[in-house]
Backbone as a ProteinNet text record, in pm:
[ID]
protein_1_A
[PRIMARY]
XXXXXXXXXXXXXXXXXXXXXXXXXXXXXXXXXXXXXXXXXXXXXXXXXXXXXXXXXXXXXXXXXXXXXXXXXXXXXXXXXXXXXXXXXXXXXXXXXXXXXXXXXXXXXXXXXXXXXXXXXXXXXXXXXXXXXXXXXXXXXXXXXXXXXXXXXXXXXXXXXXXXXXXXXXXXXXXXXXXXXXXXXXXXXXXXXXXXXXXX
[TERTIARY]
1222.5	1228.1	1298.7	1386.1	1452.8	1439.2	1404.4	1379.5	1370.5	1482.6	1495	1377.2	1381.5	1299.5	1164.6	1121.9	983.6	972.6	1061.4	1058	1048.5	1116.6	1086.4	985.1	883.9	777.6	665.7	670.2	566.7	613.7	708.2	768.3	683.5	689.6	657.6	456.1	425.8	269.9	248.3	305.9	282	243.3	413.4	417.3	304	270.9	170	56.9	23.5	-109.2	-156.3	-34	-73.2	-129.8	-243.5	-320.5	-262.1	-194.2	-171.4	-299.3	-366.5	-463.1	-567	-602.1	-682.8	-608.8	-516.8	-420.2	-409.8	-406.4	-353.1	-514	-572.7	-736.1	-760.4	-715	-748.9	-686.5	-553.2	-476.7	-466	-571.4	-628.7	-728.3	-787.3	-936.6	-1058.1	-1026.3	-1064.4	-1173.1	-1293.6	-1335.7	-1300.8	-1337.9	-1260.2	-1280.5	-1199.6	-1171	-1237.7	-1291	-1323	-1526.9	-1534.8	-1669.8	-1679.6	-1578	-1633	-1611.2	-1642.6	-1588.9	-1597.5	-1528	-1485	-1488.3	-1480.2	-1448	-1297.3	-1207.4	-1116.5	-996.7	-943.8	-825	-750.1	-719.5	-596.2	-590.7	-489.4	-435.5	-521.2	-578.4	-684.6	-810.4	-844.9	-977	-985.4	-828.2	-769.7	-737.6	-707.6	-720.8	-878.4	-977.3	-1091	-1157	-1123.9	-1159	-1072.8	-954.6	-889.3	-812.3	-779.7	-680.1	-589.6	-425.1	-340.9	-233.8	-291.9	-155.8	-170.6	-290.7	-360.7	-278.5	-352.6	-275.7	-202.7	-24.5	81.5	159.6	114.4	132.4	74	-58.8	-79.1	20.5	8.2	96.5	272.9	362.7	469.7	496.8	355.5	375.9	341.8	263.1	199.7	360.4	371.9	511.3	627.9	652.7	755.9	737.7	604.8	565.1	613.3	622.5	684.9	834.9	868.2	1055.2	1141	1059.5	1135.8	1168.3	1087.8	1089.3	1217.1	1178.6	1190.7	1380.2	1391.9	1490.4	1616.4	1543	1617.3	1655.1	1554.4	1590.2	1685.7	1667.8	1790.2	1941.9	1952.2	2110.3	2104.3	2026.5	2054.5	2072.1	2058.9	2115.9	1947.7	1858.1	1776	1776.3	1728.3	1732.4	1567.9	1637.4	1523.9	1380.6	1340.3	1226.4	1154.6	1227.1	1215.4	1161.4	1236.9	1191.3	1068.3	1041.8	913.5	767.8	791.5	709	738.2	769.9	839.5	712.8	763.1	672.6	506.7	483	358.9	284.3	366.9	334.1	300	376.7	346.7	237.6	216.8	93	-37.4	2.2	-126.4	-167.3	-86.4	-86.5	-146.2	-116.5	-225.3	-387.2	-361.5	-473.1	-611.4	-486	-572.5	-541.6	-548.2	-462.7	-510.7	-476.1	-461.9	-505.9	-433.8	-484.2	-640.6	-712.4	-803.3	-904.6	-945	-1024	-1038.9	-926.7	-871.1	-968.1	-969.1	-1039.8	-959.7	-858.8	-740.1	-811.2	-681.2	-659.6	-686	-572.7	-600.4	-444.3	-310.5	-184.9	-113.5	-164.4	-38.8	59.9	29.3	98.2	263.1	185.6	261.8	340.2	289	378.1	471.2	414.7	553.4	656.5	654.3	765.4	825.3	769.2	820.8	925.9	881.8	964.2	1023.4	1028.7	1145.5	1301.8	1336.1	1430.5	1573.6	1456.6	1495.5	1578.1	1569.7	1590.6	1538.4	1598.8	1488.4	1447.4	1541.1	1445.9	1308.4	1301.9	1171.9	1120.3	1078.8	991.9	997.2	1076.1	1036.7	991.4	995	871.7	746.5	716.7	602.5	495.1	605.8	562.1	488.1	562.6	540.7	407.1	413.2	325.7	199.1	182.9	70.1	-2	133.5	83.8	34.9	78	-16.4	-137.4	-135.9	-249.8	-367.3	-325.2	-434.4	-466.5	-370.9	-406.9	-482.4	-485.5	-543.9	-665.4	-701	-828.5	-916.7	-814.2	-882.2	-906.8	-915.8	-927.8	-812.1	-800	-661.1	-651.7	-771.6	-803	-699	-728.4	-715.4	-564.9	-470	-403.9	-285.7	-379.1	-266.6	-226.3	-413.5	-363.7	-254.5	-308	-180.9	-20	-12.6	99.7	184.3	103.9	130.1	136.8	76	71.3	225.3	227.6	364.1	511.1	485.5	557.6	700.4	662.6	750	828.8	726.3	800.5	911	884.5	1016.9	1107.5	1005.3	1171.8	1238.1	1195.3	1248.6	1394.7	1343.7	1463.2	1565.3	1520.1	1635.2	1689.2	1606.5	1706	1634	1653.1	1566.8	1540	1649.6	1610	1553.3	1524	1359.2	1167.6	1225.3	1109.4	1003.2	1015.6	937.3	885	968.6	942.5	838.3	856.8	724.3	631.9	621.6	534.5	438.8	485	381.3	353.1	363.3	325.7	233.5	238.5	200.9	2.6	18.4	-87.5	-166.3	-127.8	-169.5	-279.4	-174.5	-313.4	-358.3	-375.8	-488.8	-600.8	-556.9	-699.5	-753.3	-677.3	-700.7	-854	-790.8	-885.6	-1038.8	-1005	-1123	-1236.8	-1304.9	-1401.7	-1398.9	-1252.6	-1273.3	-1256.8	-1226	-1214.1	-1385.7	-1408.8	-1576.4	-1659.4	-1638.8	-1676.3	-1646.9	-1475.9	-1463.4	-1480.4	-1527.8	-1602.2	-1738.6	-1837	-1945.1	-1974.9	-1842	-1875.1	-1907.2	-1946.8	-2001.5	-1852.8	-1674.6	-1603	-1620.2	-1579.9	-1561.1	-1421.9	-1426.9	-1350.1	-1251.9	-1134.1	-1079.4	-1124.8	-1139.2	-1246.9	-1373	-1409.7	-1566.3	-1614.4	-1747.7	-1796.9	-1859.7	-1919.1	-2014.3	-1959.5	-1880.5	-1834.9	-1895.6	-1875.7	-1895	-1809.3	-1869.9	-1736.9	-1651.5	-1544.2	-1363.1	-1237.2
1809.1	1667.1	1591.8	1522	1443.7	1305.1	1304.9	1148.7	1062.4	1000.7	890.6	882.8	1027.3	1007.4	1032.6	1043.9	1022.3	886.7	828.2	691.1	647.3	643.2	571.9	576.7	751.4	765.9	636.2	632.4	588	447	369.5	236.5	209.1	297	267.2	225.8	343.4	328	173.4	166	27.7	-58.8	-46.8	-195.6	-207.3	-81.4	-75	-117	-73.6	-114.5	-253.7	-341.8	-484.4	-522.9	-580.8	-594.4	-746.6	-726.4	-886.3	-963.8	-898.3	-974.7	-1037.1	-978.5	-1005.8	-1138	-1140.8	-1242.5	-1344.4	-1328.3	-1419.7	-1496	-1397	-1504.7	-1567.3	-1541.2	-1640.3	-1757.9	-1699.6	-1862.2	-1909.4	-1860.3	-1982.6	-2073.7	-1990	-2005.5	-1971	-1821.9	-1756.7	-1668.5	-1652.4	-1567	-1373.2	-1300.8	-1217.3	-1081.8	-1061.9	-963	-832	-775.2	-642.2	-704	-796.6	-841.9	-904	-942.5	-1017.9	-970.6	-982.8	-926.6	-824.3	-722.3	-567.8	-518.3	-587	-551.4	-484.3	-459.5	-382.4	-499.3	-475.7	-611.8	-545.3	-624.8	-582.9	-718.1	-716.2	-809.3	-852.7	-757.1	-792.3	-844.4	-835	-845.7	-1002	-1043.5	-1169.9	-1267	-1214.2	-1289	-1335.4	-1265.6	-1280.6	-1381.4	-1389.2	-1451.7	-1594.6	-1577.8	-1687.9	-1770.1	-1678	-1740.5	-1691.9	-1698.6	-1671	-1667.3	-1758.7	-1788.4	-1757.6	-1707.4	-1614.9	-1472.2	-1427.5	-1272.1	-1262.9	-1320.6	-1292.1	-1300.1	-1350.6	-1380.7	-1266.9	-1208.6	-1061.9	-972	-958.3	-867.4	-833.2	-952	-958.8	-910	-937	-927.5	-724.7	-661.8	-575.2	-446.1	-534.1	-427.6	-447.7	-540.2	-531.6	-467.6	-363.6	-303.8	-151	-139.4	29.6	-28.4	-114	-184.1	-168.4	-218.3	-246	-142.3	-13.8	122	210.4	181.3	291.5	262	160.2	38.9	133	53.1	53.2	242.4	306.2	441.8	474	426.2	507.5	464.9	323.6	302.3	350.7	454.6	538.2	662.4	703.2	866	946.7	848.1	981.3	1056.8	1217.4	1228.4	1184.1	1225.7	1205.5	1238.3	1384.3	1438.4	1357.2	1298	1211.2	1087.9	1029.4	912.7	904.9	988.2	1004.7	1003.7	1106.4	1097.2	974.9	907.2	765	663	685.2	573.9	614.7	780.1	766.2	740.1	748.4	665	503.1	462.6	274.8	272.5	362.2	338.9	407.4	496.3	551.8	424.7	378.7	275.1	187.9	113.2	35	76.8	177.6	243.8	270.8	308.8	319.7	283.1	120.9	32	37.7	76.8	79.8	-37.1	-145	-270.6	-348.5	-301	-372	-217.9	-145.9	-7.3	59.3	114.9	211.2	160.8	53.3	-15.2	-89.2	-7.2	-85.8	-101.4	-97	-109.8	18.6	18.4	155.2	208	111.9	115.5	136.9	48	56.6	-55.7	-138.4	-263.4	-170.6	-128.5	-57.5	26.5	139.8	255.6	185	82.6	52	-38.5	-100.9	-127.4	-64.2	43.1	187.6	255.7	232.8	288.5	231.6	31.4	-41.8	18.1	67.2	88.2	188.6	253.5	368.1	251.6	200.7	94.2	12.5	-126.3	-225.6	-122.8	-85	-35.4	67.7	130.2	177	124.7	-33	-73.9	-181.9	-207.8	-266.5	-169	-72.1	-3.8	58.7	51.8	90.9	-60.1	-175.1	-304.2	-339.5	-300.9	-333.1	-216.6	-69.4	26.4	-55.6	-138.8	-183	-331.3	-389.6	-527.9	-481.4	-370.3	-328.5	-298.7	-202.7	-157.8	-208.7	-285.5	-434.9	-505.7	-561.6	-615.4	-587.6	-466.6	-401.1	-348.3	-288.9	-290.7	-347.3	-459.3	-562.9	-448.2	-329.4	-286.5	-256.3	-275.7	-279.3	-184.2	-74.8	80.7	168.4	124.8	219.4	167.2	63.7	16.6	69.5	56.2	133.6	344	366.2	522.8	523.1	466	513.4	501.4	399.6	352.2	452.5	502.2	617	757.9	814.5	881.7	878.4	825.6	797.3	786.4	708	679.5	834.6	947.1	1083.2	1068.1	1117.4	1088.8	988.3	885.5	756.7	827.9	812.2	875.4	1031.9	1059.6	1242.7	1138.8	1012.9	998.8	950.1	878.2	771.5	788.3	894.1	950	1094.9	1181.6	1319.5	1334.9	1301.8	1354	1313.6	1187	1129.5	1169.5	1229	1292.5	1321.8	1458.6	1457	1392.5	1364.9	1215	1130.8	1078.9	1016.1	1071.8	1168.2	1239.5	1275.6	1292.3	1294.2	1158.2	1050.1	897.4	934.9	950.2	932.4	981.1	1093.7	1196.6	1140.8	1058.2	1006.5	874.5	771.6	701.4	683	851.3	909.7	931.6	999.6	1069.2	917.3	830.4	719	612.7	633.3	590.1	659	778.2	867.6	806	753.5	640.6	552	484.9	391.1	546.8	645.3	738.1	748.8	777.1	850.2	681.9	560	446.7	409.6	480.5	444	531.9	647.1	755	719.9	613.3	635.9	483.4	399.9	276.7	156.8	188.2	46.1	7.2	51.9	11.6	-164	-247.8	-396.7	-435.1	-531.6	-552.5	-694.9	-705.5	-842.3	-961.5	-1036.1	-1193.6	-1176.2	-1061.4	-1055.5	-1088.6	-1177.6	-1251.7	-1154.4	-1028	-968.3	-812.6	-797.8	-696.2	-593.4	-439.2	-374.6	-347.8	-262.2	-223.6	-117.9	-169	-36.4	-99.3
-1617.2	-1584.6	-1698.3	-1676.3	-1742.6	-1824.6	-1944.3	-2023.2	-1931.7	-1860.9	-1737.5	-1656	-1582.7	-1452.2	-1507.5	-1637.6	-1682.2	-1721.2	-1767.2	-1765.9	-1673.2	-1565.2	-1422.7	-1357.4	-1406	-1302	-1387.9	-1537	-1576.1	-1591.5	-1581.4	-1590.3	-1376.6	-1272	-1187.3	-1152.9	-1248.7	-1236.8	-1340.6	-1423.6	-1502.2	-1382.4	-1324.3	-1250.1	-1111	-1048.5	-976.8	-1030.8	-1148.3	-1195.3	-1232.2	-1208.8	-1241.3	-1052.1	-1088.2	-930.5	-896.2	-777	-737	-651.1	-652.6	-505.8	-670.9	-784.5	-901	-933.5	-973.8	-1024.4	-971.4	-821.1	-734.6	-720.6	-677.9	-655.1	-778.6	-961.3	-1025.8	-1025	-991.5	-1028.4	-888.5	-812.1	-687.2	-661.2	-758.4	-775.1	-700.5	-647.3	-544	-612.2	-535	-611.8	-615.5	-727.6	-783.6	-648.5	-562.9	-473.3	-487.2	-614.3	-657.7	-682.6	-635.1	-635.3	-514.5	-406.8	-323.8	-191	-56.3	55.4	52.4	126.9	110.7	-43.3	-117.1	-269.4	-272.3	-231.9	-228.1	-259.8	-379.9	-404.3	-336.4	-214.9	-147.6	-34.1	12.4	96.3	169.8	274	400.2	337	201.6	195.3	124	39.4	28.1	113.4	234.7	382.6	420.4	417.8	426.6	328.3	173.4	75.5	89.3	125.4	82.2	199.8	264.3	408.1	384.7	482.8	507.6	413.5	350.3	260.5	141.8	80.8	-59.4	-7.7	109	152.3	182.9	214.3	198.1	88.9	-0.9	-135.3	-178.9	-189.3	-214.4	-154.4	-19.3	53.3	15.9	-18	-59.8	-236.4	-291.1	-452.7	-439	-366	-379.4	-325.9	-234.1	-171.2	-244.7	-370.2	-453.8	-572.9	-586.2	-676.7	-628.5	-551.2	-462.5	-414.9	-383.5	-354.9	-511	-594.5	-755.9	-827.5	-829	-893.7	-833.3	-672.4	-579.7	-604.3	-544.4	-510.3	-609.1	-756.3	-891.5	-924.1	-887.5	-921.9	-834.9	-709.6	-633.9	-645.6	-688	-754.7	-903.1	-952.9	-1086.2	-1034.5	-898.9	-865	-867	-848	-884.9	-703	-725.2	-546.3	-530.1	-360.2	-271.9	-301.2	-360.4	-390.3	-492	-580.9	-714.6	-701.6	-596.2	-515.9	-504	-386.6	-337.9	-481.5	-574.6	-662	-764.3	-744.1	-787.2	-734.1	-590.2	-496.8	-529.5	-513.2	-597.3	-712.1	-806.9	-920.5	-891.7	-812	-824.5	-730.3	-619	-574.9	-612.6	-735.6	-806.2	-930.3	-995.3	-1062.3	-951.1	-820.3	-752.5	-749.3	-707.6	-635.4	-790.2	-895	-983.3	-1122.7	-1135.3	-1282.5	-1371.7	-1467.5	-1578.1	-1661.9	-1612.7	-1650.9	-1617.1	-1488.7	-1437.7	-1367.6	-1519.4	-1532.6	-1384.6	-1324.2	-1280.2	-1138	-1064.7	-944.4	-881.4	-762	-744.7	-583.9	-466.2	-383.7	-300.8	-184.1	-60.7	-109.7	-128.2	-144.6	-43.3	45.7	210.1	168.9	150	109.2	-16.6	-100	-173.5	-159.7	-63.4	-20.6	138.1	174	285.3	178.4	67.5	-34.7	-70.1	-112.8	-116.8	-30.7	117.3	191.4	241.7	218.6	269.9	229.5	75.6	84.8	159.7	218.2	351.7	415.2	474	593.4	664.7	675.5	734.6	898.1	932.1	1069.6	1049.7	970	925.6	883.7	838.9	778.8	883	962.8	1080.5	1203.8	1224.7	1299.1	1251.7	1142.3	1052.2	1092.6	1035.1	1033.5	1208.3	1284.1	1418.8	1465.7	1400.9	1429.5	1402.7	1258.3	1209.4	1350.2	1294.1	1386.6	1522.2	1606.1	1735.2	1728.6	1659.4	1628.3	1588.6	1446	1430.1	1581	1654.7	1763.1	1859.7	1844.6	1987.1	1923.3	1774.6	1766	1677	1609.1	1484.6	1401	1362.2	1238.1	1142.1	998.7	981.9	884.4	871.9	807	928.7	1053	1148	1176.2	1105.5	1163.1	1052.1	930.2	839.2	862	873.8	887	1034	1129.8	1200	1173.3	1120.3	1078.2	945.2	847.2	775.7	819.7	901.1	1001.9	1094.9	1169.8	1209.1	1124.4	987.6	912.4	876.5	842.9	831.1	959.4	1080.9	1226.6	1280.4	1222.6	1211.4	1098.9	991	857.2	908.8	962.2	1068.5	1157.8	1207.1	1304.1	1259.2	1143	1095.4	968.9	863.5	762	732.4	758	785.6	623.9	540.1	411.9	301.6	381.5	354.7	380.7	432.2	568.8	450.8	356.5	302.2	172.6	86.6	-38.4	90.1	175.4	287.6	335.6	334	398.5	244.5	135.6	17.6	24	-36.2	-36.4	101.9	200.4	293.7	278.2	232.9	257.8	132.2	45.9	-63.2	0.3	102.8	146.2	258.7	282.6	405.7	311.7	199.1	137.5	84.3	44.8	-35.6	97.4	193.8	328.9	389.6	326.7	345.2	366.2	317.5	353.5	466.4	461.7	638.6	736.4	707.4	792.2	855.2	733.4	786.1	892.8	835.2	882.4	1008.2	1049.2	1175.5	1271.6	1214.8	1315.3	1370.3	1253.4	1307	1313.7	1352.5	1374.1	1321.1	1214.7	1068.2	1026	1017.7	950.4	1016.7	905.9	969.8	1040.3	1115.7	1187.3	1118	1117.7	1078.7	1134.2	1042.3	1109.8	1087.6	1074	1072.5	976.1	979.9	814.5	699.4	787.4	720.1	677.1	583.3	572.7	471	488.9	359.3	330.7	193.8	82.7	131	149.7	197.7	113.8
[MASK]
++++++++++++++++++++++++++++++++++++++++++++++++++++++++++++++++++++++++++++++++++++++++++++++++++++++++++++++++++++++++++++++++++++++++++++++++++++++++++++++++++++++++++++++++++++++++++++++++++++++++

C-alpha cells in the first residue's frame, strides 16, 4: 500500500468521524442525539428530535463525508478496489468517531455519499429504493437495508466495475443494522413519526 492511499484511507476515517447530527443539534440547540430518541446520531433520529430541517442538514453534511474522500481520490487515480476501502474508512470513522468515543451512527447517509460518485443515476435509484420503501412501511432500518441490499445489483448495471468496492461498503451496514434486523423480525423496531422510540 502506498504513502497516498494510506493517507487517504486515514484522512477519510478523520472526516467520517466528525458527527454531523452531534454538531448540528448543538448549534441548534437540540438536545444531544446520542442521549435522546433512538440515541443513534443520525439523520432519522434528528428528524424526530428536531424536524425537517435539523435532518437534512444532518443528512447532506453526513453524505459529504463518503462524496469528499471518495470524490477526491478518484481524480488522484486511485482504482476501484481502493475506493471502496476508502468509502469504508469514512463510514467506519461515522459509525465509529474518534472524536465523540467511538458512538457514531448506522452510516447509510455516508455510504450513499460514497456511492454518489458512481453516478447520479445510482444514487438516484438507491435514493428512490429508500423513499418507497420508507413509504410503504414507515420504517427507515428496513428502508435503508433494502436499499443497500439492492445497491451492488444497480452498480452490476450501470458500472460493473464498481460492483464490488459496493458490495464491501455495503455488507458493512448490514452488519452495522444487526440490531434493527433482530427488532424488525420480532416487531418492537419503531416506526417514523412514532413518539415512543427505542434505542437503534
Amino acid at each position: 500500500m502506498s504513502p497516498m492511499i494510506l493517507i487517504l484511507i486515514i484522512g477519510a476515517y478523520l472526516l467520517g468521524s466528525v458527527s454531523s447530527a452531534v454538531l448540528i443539534c448543538r448549534i441548534m440547540n437540540l438536545p444531544d442525539p446520542r442521549q435522546s430518541g433512538s440515541k443513534n446520531p443520525g439523520a432519522t433520529n434528528v428528524l424526530r428530535l428536531g424536524g425537517k430541517k435539523a435532518a437534512v442538514l444532518v443528512l447532506l453534511c453526513d453524505m459529504l463525508k463518503g462524496t469528499i474522500p471518495v470524490w477526491g481520490s478518484y481524480f488522484l487515480g486511485v482504482q476501484s478496489i481502493m475506493l471502496g476501502v476508502i468509502a469504508i474508512a469514512a463510514c467506519l470513522g461515522h459509525i465509529y468517531p474518534i472524536f465523540f468515543h467511538f458512538k457514531g451512527g448506522k452510516g447509510v447517509a455516508t455510504a450513499l455519499g460514497a456511492m454518489a460518485p458512481i453516478g447520479l443515476d445510482l444514487t438516484g435509484l438507491i435514493a428512490a429504493t429508500w423513499l418507497i420503501v420508507l413509504g410503504v412501511s414507515r420504517y427507515s432500518s428496513l428502508a435503508a437495508l433494502v436499499s443497500v441490499i439492492l445497491a451492488p445489483f444497480y452498480t452490476w448495471m450501470i458500472k460493473p466495475h464498481y460492483t464490488v468496492p459496493v458490495a464491501m461498503l455495503c455488507c458493512l451496514i448490514i452488519f452495522r443494522h444487526h440490531a434493527n434486523i433482530k427488532r424488525l423480525l420480532d416487531g418492537s423496531e419503531p416506526k417514523v413519526g412514532e413518539k415512543k422510540v427505542t434505542n437503534t
